[in-house]
N, CA and C atoms as an extended XYZ file, in Angstrom:
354
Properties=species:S:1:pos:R:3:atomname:S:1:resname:S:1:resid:I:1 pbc="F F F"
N       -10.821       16.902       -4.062 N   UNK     1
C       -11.183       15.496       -4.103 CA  UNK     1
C       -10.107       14.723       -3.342 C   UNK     1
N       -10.462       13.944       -2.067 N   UNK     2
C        -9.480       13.225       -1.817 CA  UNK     2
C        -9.976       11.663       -1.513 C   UNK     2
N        -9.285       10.628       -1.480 N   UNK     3
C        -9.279        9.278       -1.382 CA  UNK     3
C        -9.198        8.945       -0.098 C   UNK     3
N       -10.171        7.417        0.084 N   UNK     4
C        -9.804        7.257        1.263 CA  UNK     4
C       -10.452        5.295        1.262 C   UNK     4
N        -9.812        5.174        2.502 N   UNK     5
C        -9.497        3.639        2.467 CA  UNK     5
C       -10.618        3.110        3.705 C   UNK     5
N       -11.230        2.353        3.651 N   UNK     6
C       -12.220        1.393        4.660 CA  UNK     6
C       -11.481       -0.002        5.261 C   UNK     6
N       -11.001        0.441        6.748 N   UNK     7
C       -10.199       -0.663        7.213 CA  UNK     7
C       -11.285       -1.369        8.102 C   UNK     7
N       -11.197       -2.708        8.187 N   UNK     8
C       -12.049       -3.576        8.807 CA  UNK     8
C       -11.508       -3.621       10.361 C   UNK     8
N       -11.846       -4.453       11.194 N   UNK     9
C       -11.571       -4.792       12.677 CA  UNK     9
C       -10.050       -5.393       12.259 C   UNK     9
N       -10.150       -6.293       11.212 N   UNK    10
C        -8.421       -6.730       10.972 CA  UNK    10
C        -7.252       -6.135       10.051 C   UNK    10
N        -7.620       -4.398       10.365 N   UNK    11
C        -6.528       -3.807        9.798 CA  UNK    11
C        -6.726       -3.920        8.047 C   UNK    11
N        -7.611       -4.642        7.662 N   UNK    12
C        -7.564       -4.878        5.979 CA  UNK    12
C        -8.653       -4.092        5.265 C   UNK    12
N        -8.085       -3.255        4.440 N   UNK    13
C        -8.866       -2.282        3.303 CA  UNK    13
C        -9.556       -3.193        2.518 C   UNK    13
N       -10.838       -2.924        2.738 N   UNK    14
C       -12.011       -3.227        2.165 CA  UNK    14
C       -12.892       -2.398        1.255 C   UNK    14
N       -12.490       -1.113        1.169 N   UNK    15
C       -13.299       -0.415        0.155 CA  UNK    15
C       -12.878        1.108       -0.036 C   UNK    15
N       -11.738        1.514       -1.541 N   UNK    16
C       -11.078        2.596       -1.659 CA  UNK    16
C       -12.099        3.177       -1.973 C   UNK    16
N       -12.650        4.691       -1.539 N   UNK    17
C       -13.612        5.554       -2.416 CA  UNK    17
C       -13.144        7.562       -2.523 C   UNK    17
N       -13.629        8.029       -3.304 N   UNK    18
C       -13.268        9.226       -4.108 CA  UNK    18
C       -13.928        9.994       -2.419 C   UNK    18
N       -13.793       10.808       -1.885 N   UNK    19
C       -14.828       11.983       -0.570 CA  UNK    19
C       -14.478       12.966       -0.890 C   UNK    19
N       -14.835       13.957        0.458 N   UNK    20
C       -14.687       15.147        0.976 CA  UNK    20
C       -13.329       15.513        1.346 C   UNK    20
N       -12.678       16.217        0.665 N   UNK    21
C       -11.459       17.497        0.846 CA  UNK    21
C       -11.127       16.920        2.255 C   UNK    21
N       -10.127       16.797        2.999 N   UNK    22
C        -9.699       17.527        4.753 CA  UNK    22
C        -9.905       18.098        4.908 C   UNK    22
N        -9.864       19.583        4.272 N   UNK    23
C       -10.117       20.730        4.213 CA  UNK    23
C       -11.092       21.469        4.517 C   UNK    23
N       -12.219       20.376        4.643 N   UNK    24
C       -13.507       21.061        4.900 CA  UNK    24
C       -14.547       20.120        5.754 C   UNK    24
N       -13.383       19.686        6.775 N   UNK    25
C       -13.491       18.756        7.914 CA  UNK    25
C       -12.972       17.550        8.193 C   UNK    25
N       -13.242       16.952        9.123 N   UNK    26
C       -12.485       15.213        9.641 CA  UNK    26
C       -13.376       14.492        9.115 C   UNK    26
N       -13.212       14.292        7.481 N   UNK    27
C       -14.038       12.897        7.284 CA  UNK    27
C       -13.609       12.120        7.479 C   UNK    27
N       -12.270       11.257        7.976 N   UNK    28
C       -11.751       10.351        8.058 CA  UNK    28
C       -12.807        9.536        9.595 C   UNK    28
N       -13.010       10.466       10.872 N   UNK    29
C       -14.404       10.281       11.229 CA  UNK    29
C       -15.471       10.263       11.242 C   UNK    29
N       -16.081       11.529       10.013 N   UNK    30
C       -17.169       10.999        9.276 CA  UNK    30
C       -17.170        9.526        9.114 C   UNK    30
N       -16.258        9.435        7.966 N   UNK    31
C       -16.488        8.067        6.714 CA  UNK    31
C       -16.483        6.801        8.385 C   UNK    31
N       -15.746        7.255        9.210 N   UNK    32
C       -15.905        5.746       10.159 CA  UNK    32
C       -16.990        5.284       10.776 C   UNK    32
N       -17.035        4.065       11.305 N   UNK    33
C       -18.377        3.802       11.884 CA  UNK    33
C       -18.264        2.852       13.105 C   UNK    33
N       -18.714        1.611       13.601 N   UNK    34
C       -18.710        0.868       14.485 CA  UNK    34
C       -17.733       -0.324       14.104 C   UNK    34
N       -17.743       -0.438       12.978 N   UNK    35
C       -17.311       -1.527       11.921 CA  UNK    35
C       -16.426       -1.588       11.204 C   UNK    35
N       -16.030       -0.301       11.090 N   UNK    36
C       -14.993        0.105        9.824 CA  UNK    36
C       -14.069        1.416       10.315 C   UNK    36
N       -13.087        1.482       10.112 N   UNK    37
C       -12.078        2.767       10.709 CA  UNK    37
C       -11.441        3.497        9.357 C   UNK    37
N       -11.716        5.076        9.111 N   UNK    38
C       -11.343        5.257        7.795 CA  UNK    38
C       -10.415        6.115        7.719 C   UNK    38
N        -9.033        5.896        6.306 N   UNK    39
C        -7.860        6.639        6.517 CA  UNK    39
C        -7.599        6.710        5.498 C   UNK    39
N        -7.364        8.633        4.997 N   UNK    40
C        -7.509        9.145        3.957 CA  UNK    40
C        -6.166        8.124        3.362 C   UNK    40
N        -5.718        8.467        2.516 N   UNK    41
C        -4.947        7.769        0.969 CA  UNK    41
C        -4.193        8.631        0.200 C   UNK    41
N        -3.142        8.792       -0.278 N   UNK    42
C        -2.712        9.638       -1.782 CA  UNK    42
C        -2.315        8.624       -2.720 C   UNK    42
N        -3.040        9.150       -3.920 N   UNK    43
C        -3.668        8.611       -5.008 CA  UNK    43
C        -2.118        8.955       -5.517 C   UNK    43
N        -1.254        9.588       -5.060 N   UNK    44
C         0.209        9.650       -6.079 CA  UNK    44
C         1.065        8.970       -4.606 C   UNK    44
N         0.869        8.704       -3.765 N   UNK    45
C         1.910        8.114       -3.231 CA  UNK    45
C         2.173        6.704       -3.562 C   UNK    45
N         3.701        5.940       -3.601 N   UNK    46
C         3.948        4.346       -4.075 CA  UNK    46
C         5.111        4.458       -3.124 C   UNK    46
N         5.500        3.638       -2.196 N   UNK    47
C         7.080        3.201       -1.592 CA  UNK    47
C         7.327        4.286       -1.243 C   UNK    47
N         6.629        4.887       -0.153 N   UNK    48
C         7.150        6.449        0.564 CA  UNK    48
C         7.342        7.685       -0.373 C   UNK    48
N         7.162        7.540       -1.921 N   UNK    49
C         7.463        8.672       -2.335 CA  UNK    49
C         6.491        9.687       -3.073 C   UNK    49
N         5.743       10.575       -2.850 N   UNK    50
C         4.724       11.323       -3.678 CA  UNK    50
C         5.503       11.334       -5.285 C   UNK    50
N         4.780       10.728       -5.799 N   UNK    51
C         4.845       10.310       -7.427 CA  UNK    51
C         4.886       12.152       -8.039 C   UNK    51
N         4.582       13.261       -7.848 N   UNK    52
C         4.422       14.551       -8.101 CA  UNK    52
C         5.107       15.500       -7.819 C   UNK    52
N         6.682       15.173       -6.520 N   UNK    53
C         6.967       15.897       -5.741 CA  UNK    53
C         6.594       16.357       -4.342 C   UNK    53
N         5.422       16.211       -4.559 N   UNK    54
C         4.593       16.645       -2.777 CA  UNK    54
C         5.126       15.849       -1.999 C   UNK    54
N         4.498       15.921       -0.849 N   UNK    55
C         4.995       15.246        0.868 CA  UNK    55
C         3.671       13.983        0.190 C   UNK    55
N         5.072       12.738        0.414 N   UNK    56
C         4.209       11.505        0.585 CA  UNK    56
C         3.480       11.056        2.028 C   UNK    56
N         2.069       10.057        1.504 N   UNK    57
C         1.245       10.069        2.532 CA  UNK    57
C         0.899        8.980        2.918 C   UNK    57
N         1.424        8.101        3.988 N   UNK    58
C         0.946        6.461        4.703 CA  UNK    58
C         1.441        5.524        3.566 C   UNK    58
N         2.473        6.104        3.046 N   UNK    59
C         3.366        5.124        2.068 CA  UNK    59
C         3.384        4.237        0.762 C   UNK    59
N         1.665        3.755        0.741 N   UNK    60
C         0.955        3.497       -0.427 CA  UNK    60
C         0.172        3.955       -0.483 C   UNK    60
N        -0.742        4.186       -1.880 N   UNK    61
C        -1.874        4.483       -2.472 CA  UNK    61
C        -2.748        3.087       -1.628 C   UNK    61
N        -3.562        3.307       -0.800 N   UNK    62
C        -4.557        2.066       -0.399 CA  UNK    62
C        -4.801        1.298       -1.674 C   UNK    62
N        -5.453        0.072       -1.564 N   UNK    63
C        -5.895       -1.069       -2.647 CA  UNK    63
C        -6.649       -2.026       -1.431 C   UNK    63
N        -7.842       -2.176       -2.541 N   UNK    64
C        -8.677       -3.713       -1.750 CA  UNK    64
C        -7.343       -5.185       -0.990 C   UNK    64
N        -7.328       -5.349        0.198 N   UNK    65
C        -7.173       -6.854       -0.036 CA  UNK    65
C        -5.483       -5.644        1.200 C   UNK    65
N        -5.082       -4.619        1.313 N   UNK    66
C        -4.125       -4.169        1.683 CA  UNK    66
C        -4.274       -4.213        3.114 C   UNK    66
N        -3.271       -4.513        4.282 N   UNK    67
C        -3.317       -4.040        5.639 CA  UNK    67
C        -2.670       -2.452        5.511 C   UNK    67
N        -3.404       -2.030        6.902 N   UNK    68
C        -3.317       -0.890        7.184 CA  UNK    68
C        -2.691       -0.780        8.933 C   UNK    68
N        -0.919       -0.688        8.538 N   UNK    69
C        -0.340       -0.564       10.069 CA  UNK    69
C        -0.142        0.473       10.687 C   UNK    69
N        -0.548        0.614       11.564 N   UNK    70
C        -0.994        1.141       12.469 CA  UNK    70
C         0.311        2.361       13.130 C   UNK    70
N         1.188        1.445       13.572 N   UNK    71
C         2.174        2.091       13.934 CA  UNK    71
C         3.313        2.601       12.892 C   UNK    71
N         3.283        2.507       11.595 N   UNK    72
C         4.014        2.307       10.638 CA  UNK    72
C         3.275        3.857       10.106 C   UNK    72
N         1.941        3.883       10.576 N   UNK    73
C         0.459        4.728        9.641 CA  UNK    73
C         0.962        4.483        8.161 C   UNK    73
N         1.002        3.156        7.495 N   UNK    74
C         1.504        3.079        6.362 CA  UNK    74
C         0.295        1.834        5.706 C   UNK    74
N        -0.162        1.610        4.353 N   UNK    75
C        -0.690        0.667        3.699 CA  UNK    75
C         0.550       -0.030        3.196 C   UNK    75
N         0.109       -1.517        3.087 N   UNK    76
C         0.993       -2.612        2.990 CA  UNK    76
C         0.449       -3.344        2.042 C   UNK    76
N         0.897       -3.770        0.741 N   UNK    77
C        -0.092       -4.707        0.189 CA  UNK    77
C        -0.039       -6.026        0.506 C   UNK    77
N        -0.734       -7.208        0.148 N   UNK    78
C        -0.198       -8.687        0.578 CA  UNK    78
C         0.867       -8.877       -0.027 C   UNK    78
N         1.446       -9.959        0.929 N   UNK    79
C         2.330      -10.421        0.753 CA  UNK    79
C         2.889      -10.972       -0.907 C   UNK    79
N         3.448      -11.190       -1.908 N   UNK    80
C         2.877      -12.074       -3.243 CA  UNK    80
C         3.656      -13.340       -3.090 C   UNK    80
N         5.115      -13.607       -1.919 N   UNK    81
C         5.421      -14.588       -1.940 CA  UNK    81
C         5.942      -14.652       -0.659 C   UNK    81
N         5.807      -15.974       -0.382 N   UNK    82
C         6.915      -16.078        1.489 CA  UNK    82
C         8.106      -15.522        1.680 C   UNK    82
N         8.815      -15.593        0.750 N   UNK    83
C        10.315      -15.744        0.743 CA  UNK    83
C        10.285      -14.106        0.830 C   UNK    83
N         9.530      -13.232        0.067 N   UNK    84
C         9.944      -11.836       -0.232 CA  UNK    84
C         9.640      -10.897        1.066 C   UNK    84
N        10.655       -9.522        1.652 N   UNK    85
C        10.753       -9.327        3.172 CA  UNK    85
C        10.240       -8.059        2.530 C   UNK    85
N         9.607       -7.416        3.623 N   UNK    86
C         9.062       -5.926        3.774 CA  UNK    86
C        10.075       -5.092        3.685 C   UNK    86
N        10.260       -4.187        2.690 N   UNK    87
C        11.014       -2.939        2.726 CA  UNK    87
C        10.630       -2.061        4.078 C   UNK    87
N        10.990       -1.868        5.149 N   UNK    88
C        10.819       -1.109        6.329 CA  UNK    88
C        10.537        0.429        5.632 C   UNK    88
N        11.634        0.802        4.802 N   UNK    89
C        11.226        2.504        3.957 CA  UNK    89
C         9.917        2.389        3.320 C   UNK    89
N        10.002        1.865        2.567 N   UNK    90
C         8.733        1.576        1.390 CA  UNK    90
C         7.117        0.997        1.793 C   UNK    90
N         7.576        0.404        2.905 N   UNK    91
C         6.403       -0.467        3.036 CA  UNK    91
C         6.016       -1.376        1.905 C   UNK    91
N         6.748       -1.909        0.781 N   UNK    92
C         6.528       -2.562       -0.457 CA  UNK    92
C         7.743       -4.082        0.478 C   UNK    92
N         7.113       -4.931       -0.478 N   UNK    93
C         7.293       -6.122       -0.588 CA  UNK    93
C         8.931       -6.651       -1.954 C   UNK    93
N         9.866       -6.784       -0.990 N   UNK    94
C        11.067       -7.166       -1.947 CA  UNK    94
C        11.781       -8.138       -1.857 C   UNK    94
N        12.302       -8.802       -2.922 N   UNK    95
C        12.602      -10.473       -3.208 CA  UNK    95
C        13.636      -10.439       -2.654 C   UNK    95
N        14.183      -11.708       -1.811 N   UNK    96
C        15.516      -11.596       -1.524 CA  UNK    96
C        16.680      -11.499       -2.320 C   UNK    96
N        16.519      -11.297       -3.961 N   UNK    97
C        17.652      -11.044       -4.752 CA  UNK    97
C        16.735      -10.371       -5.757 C   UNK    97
N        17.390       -9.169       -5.967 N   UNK    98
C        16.653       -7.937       -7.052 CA  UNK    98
C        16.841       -8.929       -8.402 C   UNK    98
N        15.575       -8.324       -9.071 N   UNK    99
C        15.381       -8.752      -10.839 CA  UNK    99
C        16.252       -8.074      -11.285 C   UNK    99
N        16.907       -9.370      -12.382 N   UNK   100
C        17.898       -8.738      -13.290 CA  UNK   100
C        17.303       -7.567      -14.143 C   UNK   100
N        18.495       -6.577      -14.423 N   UNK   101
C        18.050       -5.213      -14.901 CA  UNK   101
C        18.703       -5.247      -16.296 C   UNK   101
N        18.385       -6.510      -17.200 N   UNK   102
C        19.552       -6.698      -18.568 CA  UNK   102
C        18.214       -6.278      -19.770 C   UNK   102
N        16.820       -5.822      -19.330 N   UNK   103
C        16.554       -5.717      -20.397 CA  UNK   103
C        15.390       -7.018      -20.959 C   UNK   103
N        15.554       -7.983      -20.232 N   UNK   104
C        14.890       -9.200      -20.348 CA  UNK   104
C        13.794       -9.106      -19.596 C   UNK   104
N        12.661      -10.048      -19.785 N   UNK   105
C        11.715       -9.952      -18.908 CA  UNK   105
C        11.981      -11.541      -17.805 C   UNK   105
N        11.733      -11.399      -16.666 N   UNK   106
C        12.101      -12.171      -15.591 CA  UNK   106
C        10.690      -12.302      -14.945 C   UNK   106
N        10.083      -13.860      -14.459 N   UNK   107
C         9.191      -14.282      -13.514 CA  UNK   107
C         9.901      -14.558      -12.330 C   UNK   107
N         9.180      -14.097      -11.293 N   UNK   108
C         9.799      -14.954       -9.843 CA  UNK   108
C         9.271      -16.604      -10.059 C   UNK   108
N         9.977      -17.282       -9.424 N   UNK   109
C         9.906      -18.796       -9.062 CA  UNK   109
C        10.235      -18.746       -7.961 C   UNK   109
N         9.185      -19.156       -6.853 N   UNK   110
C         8.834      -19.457       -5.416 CA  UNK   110
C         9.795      -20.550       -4.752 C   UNK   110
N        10.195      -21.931       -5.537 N   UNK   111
C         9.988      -22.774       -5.416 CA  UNK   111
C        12.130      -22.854       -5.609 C   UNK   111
N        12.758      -21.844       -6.311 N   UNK   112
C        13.870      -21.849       -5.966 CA  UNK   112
C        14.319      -20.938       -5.513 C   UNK   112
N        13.295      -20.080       -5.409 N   UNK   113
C        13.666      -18.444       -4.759 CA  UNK   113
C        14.450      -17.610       -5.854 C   UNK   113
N        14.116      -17.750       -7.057 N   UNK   114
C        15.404      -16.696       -7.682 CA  UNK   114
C        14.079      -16.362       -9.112 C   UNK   114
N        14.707      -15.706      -10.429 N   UNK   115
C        14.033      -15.336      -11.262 CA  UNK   115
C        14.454      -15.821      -11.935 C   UNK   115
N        13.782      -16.186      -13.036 N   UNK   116
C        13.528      -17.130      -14.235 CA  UNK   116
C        13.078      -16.291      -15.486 C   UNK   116
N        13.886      -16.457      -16.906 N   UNK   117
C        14.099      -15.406      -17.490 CA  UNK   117
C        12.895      -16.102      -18.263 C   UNK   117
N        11.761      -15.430      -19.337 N   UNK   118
C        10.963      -16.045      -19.205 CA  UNK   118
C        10.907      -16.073      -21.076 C   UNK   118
């Protein structure tokens, strides 16, 4: 069973679904069409790392609403705030000052750029 992601003309995953093995051909050209360009997924990969041990794959697990770069061959999710910069390793999205690690629970606040203990 492997996963796979439906990228539109603008690079954006539009529809994760369960297919056909690699193994038992190129569905990634199957699943494509005129409209849509399709690129398998691991369902254990997060921030470059196979969650299992295995060789991680295009850096995230795909998700609706995600770009898909090209030259990176990595999924990206949106952005969640301006201020926060792309991990280049990870392909994940990180605040310009890490959440405190005291044990507390912390919201980002946009609006001063820092976290707010909540």
């Amino acid at each position: 069973m492997a996963h796979y992601a439906l990228i539109d003309k603008n690079n954006i995953v539009t529809l994760v679904f369960v297919g056909k093995d690699e193994t038992e051909g190129d569905w990634e050209t199957h699943y494509s069409d005129d409209n849509f360009q399709c690129k398998r997924t691991s369902y254990n990969t997060q921030g470059g790392i196979h969650l299992l041990g295995g060789t991680p794959f295009r850096k995230n697990y795909a998700s609706i609403g995600y770009t898909y770069d090209k030259t990176r061959d990595a999924f990206i999710p949106p952005q969640p705030y301006p201020s926060w910069l792309l991990n280049d390793n990870s392909c994940l999205w990180e605040p310009p000052t890490p959440q405190p690690d005291n044990g507390e629970i912390y919201l980002w606040d946009e609006q001063t750029t820092s976290w707010v203990q909540t």
